[in-house]
TIVO-136357 format. One record per atom (N, C-alpha, C, O): atom name; x, y, z. Coordinates in pm, whole numbers, plus 50000, padded with zeros to 5 digits. Each point is the difference from the previous one (the first is absolute). Example, Ala and Ser with C-alpha at 12.3 -4.5 7.8 and 13.67 -1.06 7.14 Angstrom:
2
+-------+-------+-------+-------+
! atome !    px !    py !    pz !
+-------+-------+-------+-------+
!     N ! 51319 ! 49431 ! 50780 !
!    CA ! 49911 ! 50119 ! 50000 !
!     C ! 50090 ! 50120 ! 50000 !
!     O ! 50104 ! 49998 ! 50066 !
!     N ! 49861 ! 50107 ! 49862 !
!    CA ! 50082 ! 50119 ! 50006 !
!     C ! 49923 ! 50109 ! 50073 !
!     O ! 50051 ! 50111 ! 50017 !
+-------+-------+-------+-------+
This chain:
110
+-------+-------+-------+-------+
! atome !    px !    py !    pz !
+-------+-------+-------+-------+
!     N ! 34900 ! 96168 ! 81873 !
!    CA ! 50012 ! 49931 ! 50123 !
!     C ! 49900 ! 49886 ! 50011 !
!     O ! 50023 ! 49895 ! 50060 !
!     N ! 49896 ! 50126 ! 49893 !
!    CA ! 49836 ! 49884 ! 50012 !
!     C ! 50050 ! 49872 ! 49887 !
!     O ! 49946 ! 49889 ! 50003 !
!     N ! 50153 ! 50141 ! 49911 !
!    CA ! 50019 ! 49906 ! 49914 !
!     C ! 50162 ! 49919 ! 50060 !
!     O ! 50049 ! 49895 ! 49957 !
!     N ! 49984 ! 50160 ! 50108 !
!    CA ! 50090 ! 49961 ! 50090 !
!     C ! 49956 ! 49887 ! 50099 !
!     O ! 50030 ! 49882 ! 50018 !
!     N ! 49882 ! 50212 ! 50038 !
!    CA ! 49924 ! 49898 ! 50098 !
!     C ! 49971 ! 49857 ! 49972 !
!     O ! 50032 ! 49899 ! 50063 !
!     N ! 49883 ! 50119 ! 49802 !
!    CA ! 49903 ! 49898 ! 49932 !
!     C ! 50156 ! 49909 ! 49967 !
!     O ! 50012 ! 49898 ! 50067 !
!     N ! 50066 ! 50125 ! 49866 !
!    CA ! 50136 ! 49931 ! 49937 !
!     C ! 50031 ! 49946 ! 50161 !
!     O ! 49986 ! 49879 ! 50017 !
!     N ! 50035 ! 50162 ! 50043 !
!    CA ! 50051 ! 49931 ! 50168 !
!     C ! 49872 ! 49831 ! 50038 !
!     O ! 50020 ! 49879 ! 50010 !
!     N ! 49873 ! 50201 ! 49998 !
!    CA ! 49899 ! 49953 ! 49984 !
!     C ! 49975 ! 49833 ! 49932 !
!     O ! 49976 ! 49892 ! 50054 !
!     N ! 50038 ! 50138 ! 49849 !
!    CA ! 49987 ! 49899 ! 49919 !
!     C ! 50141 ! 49910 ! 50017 !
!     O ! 49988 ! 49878 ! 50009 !
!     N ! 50157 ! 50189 ! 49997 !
!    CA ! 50132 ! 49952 ! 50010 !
!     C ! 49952 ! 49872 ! 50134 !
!     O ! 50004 ! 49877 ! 49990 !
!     N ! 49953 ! 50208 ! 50132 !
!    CA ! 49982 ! 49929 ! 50146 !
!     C ! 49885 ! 49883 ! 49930 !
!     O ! 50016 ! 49880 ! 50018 !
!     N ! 49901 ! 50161 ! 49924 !
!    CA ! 49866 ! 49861 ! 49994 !
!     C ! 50106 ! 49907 ! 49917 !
!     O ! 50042 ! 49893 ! 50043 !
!     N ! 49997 ! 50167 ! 49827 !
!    CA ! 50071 ! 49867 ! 49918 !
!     C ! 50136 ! 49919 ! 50114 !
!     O ! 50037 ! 49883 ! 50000 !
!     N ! 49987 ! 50175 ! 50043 !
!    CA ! 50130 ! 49947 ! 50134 !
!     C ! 49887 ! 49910 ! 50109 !
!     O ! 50008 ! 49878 ! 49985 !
!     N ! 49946 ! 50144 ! 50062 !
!    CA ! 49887 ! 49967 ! 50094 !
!     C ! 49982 ! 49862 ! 49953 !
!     O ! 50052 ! 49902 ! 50054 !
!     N ! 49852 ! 50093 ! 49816 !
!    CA ! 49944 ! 49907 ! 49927 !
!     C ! 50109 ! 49909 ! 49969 !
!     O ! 49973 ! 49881 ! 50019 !
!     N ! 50144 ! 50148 ! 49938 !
!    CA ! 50114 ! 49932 ! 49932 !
!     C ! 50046 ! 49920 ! 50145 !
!     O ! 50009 ! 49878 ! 49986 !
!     N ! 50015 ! 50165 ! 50128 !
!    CA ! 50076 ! 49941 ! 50121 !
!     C ! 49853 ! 49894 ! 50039 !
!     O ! 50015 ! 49889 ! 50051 !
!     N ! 49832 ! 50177 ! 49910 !
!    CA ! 49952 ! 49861 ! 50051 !
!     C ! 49972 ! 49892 ! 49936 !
!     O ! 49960 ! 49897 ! 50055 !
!     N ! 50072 ! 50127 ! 49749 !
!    CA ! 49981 ! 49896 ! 49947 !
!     C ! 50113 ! 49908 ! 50039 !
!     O ! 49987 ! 49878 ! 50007 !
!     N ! 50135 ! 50194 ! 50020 !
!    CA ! 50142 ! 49921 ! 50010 !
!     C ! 50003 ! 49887 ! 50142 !
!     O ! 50048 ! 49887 ! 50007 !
!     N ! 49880 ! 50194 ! 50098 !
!    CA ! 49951 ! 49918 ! 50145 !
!     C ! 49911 ! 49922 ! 49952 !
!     O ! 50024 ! 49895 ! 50059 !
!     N ! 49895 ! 50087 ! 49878 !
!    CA ! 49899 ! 49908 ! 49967 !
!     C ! 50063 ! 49881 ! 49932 !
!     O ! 49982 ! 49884 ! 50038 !
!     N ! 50118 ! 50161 ! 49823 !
!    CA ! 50012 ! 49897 ! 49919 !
!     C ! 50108 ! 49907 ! 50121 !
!     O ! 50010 ! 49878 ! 49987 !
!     N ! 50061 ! 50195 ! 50123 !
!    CA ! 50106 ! 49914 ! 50050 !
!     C ! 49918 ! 49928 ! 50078 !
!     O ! 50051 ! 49889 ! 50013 !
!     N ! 49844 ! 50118 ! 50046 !
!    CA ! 49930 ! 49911 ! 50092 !
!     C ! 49930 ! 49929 ! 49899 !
!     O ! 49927 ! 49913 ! 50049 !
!     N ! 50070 ! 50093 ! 49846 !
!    CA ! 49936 ! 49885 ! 49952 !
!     C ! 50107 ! 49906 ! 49895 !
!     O ! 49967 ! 49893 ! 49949 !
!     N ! 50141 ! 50162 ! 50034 !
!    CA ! 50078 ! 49903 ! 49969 !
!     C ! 50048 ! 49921 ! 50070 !
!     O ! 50052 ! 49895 ! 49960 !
!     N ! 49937 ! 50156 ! 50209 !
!    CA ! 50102 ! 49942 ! 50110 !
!     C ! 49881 ! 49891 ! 50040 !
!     O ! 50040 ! 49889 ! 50037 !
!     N ! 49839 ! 50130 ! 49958 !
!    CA ! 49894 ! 49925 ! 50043 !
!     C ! 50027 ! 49889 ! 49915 !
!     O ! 50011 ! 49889 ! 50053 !
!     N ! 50007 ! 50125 ! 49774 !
!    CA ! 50012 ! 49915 ! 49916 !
!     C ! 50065 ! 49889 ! 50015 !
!     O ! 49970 ! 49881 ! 49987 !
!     N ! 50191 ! 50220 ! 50067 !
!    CA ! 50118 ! 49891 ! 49975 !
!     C ! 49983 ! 49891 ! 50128 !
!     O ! 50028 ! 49881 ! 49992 !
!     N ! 49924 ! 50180 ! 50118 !
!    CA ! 49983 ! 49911 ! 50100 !
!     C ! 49864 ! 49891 ! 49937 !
!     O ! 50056 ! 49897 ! 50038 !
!     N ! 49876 ! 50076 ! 49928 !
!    CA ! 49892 ! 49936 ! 49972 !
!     C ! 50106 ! 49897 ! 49914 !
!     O ! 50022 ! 49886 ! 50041 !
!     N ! 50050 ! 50175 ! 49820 !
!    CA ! 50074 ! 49926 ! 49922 !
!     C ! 50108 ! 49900 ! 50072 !
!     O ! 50012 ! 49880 ! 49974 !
!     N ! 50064 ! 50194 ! 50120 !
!    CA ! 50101 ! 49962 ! 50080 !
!     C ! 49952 ! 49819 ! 50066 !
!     O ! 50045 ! 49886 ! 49999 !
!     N ! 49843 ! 50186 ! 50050 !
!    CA ! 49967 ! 49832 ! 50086 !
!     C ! 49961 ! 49898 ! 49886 !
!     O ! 50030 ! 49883 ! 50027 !
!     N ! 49917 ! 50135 ! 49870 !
!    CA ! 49969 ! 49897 ! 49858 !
!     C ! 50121 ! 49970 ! 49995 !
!     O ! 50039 ! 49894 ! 50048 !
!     N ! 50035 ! 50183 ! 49901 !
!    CA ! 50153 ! 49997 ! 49984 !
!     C ! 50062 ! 49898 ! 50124 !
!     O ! 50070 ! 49903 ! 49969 !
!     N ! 49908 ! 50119 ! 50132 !
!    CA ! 50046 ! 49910 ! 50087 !
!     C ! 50012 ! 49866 ! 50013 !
!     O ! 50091 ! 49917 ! 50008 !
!     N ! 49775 ! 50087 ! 49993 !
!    CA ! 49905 ! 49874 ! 50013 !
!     C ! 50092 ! 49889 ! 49843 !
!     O ! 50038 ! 49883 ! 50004 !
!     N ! 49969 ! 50192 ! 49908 !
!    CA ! 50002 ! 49961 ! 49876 !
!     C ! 50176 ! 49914 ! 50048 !
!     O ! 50028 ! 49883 ! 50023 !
!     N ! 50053 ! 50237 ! 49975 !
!    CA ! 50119 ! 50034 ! 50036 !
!     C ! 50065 ! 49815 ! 50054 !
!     O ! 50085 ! 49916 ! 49970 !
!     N ! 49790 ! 50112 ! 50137 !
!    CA ! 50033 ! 49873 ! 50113 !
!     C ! 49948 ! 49910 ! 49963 !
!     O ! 50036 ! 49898 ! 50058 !
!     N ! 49856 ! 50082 ! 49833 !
!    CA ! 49975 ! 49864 ! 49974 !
!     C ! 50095 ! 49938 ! 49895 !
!     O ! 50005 ! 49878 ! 49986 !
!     N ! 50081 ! 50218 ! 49933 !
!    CA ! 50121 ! 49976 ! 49902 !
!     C ! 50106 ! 49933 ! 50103 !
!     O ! 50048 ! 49891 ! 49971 !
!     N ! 49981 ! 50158 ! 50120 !
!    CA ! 50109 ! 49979 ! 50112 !
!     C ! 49966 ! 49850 ! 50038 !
!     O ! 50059 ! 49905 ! 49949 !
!     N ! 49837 ! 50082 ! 50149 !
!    CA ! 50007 ! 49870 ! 49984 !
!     C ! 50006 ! 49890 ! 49925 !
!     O ! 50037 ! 49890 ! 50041 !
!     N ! 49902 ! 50153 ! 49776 !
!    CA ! 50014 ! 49895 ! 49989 !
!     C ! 50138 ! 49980 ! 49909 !
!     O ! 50020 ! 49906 ! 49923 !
!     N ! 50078 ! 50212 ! 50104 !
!    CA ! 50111 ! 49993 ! 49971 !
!     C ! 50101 ! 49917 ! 50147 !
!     O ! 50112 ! 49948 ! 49996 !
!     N ! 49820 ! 50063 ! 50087 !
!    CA ! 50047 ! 49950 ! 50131 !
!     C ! 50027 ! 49818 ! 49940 !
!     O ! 50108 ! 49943 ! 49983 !
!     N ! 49808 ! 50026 ! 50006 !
!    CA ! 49924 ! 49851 ! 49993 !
!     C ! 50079 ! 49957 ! 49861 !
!     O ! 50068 ! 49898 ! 49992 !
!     N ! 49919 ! 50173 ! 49928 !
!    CA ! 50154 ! 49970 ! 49872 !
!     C ! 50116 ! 49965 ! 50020 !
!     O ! 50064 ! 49902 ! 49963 !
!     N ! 49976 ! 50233 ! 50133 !
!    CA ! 50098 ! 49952 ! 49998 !
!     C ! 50020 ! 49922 ! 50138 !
!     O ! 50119 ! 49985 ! 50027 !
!     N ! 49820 ! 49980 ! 50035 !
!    CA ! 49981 ! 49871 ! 50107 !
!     C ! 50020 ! 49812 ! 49916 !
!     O ! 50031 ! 49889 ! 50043 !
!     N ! 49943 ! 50149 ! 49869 !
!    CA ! 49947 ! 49867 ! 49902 !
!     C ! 50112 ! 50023 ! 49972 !
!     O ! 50075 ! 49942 ! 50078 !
!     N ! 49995 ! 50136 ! 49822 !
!    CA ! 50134 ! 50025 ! 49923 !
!     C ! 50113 ! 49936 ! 50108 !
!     O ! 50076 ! 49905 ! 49977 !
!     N ! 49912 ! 50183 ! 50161 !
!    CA ! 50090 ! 49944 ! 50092 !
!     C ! 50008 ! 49870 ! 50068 !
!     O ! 50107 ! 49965 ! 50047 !
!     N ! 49756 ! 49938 ! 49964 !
!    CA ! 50031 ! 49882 ! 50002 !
!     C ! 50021 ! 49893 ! 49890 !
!     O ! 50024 ! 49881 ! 50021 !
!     N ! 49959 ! 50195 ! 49830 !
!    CA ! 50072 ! 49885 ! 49915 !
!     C ! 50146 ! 50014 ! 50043 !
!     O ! 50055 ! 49894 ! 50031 !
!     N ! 50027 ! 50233 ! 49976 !
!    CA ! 50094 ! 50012 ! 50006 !
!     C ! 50065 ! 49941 ! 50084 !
!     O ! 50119 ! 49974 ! 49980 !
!     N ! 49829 ! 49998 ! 50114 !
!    CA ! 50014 ! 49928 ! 50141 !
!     C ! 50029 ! 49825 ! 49986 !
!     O ! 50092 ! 49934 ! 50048 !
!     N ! 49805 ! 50028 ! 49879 !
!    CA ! 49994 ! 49885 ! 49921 !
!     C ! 50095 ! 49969 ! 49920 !
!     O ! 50051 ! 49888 ! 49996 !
!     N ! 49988 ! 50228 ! 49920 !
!    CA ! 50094 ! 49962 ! 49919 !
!     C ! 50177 ! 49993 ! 50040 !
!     O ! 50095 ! 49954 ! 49937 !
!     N ! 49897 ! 50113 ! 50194 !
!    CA ! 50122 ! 49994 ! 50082 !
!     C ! 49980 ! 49910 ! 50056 !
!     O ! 50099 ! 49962 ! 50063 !
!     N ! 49782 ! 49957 ! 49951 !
!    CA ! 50069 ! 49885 ! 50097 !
!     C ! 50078 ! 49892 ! 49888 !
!     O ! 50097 ! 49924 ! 50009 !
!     N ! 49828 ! 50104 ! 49907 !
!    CA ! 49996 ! 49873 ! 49865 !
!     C ! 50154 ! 50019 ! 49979 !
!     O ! 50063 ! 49896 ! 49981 !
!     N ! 50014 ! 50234 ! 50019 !
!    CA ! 50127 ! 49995 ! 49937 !
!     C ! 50086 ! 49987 ! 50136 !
!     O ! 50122 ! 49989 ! 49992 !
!     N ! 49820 ! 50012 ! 50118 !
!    CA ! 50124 ! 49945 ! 50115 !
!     C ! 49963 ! 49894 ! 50016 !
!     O ! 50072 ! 49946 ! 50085 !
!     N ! 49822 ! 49964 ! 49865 !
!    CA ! 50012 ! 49836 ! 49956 !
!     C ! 50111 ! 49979 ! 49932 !
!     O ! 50104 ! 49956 ! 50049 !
!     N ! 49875 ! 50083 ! 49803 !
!    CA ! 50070 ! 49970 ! 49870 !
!     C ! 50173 ! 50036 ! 50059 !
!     O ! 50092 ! 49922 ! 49976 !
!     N ! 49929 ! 50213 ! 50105 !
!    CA ! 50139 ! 50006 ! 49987 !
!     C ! 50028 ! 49879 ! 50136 !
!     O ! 50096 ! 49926 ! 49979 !
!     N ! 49846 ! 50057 ! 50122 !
!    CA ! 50045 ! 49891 ! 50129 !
!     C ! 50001 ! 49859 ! 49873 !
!     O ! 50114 ! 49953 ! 50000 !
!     N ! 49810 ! 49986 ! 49915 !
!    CA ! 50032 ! 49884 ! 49926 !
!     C ! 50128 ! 50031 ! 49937 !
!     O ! 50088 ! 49915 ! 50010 !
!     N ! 49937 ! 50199 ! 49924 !
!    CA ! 50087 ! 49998 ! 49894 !
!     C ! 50184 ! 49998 ! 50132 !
!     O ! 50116 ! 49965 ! 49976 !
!     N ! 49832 ! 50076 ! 50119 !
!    CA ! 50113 ! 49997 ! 50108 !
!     C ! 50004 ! 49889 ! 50031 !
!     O ! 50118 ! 49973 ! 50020 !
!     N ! 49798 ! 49909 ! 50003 !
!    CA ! 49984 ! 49890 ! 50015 !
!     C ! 50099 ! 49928 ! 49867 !
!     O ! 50106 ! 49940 ! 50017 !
!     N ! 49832 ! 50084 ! 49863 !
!    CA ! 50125 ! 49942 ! 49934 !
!     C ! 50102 ! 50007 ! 49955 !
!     O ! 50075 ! 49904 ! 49987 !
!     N ! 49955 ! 50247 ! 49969 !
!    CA ! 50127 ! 50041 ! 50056 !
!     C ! 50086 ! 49907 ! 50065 !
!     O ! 50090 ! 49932 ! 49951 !
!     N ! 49856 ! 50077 ! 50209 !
!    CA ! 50109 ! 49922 ! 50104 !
!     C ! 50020 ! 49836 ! 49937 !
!     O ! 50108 ! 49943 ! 50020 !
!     N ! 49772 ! 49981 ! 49896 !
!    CA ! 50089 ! 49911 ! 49904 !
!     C ! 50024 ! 49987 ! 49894 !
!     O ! 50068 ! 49901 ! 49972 !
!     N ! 49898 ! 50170 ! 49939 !
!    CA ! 50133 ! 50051 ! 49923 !
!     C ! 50176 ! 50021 ! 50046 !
!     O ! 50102 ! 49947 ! 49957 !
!     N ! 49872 ! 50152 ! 50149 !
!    CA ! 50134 ! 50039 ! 50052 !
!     C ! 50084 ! 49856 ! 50011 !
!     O ! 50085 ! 49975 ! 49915 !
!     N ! 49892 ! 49945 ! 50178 !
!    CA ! 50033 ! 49880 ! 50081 !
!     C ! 50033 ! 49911 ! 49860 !
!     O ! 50111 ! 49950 ! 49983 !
!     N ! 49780 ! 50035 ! 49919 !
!    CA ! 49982 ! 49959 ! 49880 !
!     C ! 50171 ! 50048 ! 49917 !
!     O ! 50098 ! 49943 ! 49951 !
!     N ! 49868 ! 50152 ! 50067 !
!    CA ! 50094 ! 50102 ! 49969 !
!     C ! 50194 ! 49921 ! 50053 !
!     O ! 50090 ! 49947 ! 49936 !
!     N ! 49893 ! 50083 ! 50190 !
!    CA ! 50095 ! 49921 ! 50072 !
!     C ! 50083 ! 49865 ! 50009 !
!     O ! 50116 ! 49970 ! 50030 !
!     N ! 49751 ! 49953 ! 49923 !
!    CA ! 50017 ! 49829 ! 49980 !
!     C ! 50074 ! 50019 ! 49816 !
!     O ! 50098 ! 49938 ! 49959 !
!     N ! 49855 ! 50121 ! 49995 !
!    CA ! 50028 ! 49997 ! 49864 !
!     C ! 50152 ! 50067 ! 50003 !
!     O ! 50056 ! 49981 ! 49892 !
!     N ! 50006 ! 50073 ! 50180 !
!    CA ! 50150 ! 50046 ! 50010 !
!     C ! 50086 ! 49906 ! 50032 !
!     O ! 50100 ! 49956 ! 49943 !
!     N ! 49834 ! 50009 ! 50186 !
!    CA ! 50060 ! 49879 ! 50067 !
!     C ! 49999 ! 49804 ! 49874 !
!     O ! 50069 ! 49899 ! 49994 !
!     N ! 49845 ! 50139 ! 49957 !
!    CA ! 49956 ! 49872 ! 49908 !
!     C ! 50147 ! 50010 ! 49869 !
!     O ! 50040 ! 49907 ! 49929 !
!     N ! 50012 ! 50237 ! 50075 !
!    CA ! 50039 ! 50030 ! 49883 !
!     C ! 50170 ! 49997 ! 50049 !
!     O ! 50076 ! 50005 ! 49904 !
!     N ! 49979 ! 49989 ! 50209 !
!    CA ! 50069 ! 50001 ! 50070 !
!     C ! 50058 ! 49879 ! 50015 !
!     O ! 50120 ! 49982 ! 49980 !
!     N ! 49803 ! 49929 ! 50055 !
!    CA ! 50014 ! 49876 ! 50000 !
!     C ! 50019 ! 49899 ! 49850 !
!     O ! 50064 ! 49904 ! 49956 !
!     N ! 49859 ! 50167 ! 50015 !
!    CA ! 50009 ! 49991 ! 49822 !
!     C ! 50223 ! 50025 ! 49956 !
!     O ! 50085 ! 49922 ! 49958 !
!     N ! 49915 ! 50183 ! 50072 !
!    CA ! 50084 ! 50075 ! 49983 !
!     C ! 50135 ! 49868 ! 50035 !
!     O ! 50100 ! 49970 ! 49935 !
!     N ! 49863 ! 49992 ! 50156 !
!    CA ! 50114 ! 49915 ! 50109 !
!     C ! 50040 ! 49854 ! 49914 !
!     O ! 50104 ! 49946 ! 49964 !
!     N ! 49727 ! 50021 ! 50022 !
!    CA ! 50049 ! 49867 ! 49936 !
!     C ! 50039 ! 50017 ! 49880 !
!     O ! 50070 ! 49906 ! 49962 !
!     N ! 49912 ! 50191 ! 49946 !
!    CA ! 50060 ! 50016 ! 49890 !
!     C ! 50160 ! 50028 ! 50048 !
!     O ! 50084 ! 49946 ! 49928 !
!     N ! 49943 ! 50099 ! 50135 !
!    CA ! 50115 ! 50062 ! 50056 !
!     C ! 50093 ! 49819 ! 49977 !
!     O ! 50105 ! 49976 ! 49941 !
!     N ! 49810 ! 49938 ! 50127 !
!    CA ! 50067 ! 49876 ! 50053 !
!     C ! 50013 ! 49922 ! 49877 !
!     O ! 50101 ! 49938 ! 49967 !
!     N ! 49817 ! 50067 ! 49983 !
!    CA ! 49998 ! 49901 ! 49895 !
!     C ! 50081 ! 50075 ! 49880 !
!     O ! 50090 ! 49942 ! 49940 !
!     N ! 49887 ! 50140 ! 50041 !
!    CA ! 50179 ! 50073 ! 49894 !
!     C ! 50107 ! 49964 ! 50092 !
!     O ! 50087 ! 49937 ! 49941 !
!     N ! 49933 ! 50077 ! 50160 !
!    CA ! 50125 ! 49922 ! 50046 !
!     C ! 50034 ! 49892 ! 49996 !
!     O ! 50113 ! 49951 ! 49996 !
!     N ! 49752 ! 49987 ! 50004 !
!    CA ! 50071 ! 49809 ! 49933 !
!     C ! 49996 ! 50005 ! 49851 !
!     O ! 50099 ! 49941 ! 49957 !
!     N ! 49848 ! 50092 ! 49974 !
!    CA ! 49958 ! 50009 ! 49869 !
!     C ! 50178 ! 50087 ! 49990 !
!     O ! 50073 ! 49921 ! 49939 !
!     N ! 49979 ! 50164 ! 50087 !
!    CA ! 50152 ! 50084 ! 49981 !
!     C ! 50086 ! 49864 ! 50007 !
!     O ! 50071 ! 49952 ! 49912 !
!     N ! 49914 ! 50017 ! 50169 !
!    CA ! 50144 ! 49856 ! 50070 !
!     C ! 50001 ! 49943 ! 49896 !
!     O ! 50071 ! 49901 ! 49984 !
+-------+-------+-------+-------+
């Protein structure tokens, strides 16, 4: 029975000891991670901004570069419309073309 005891004994101290190394190590990891956490933060957020500011820069070339191509396409619409007209006169030029040849094989036939 006394060795019973002692086996209980020792079972309760090693349990005892074991639950307060386990409370200990969690308060000091939790102490840790919070200490790490705010470095981490701090760190976290100085990446952020200056990922902010990148892509701030990125977004006004881009900005830039859309204006540049609704220049380029308003010119290219610009000539287009003479071309087109260009376009137009050259049917009409060919038409007329068309006529006097038309006339002059008829005297040239007689």
């Amino acid at each position: 029975m006394e060795e019973t005891a002692i086996r209980i004994f020792w079972i309760t101290v090693g349990a005892t000891s074991s639950l307060i190394v386990g409370v200990f190590t969690f308060i000091i990891r939790n102490a840790i991670s919070k200490n790490a956490t705010k470095e981490n933060i701090d760190a976290k957020t100085n990446l952020l901004e200056k990922d902010i500011t990148h892509l701030t820069k990125e977004m006004e070339s881009c900005e830039n570069k859309f204006t540049v191509l609704h220049k380029r396409i308003s010119d290219l619409r610009e000539n287009s419309k003479e071309i087109y007209v260009s376009k137009e006169l050259f049917h009409q030029t060919i038409k007329q073309l068309n006529e006097k040849l038309d006339t002059i094989l008829k005297f040239v036939e007689r």
